[in-house]
Legacy VTK file of the C-alpha trace (Angstrom):
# vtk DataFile Version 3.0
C-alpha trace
ASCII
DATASET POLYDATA
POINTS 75 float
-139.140 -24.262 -61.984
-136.488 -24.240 -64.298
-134.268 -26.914 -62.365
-137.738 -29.444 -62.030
-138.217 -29.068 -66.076
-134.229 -29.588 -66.197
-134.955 -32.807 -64.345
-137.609 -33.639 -66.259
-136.023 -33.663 -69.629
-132.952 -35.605 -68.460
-135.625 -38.046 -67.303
-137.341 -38.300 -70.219
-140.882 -38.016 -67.700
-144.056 -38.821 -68.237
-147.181 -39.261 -66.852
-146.049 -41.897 -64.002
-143.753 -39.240 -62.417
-147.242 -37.068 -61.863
-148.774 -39.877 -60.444
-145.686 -41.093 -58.036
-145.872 -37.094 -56.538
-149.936 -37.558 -56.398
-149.575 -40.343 -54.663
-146.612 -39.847 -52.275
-148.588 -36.402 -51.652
-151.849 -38.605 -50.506
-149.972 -41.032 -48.356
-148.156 -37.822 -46.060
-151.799 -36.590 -46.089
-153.042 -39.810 -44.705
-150.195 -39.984 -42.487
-150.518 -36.036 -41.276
-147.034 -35.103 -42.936
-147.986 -31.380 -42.982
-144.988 -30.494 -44.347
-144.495 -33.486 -46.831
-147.837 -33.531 -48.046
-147.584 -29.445 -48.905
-144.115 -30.194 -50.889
-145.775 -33.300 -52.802
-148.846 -30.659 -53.458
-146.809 -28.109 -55.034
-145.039 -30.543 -57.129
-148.554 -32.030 -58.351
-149.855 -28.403 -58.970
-146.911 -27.295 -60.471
-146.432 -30.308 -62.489
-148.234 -28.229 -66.356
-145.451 -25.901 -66.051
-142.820 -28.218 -65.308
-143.418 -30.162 -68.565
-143.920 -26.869 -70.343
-140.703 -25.448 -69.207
-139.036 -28.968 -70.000
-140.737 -28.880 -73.723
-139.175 -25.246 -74.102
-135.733 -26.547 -72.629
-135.969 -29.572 -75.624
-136.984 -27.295 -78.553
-133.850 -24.910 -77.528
-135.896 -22.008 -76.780
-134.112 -19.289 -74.867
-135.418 -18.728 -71.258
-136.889 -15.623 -71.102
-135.657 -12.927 -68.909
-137.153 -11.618 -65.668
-136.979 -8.615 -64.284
-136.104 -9.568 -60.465
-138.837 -8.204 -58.798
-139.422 -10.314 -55.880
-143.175 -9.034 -54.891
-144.391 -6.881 -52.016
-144.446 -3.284 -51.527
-141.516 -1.176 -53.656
-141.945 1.739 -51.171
LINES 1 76
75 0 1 2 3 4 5 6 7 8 9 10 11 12 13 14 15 16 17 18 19 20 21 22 23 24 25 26 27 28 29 30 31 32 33 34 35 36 37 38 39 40 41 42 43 44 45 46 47 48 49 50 51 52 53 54 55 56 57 58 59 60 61 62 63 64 65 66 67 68 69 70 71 72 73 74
């Protein structure tokens, strides 16, 4: 996420960008571009935290740390 929003601020994107992925993402649909039309979906899904994490990124926030934990069962 933090690469996209990294993209996004050197881009300076807006709305259009949201509508280019919606759109490409609806086309691959149409077409039957499993694949394609998944990425496109995640971009359009993801695309609130993208321009959060880009806002952050402008306002010089520090990222916040994680703790690595990369899900499933710690057993």
């Amino acid at each position: 996420m933090a690469e996209a929003a990294r993209l996004v601020l050197g881009m300076g994107a807006e709305r259009a960008e949201k509508a280019l992925a919606y759109r490409l993402y609806s086309l691959a649909e149409r077409k039957r571009w499993a694949d394609e039309a998944h990425a496109y979906n995640i971009l359009v899904t993801s695309w609130p935290q993208i321009q959060a994490e880009a806002a952050r990124l402008a306002a010089g926030v520090p990222e916040q740390a994680g703790f690595g934990f990369s899900g499933g069962d710690a057993s």
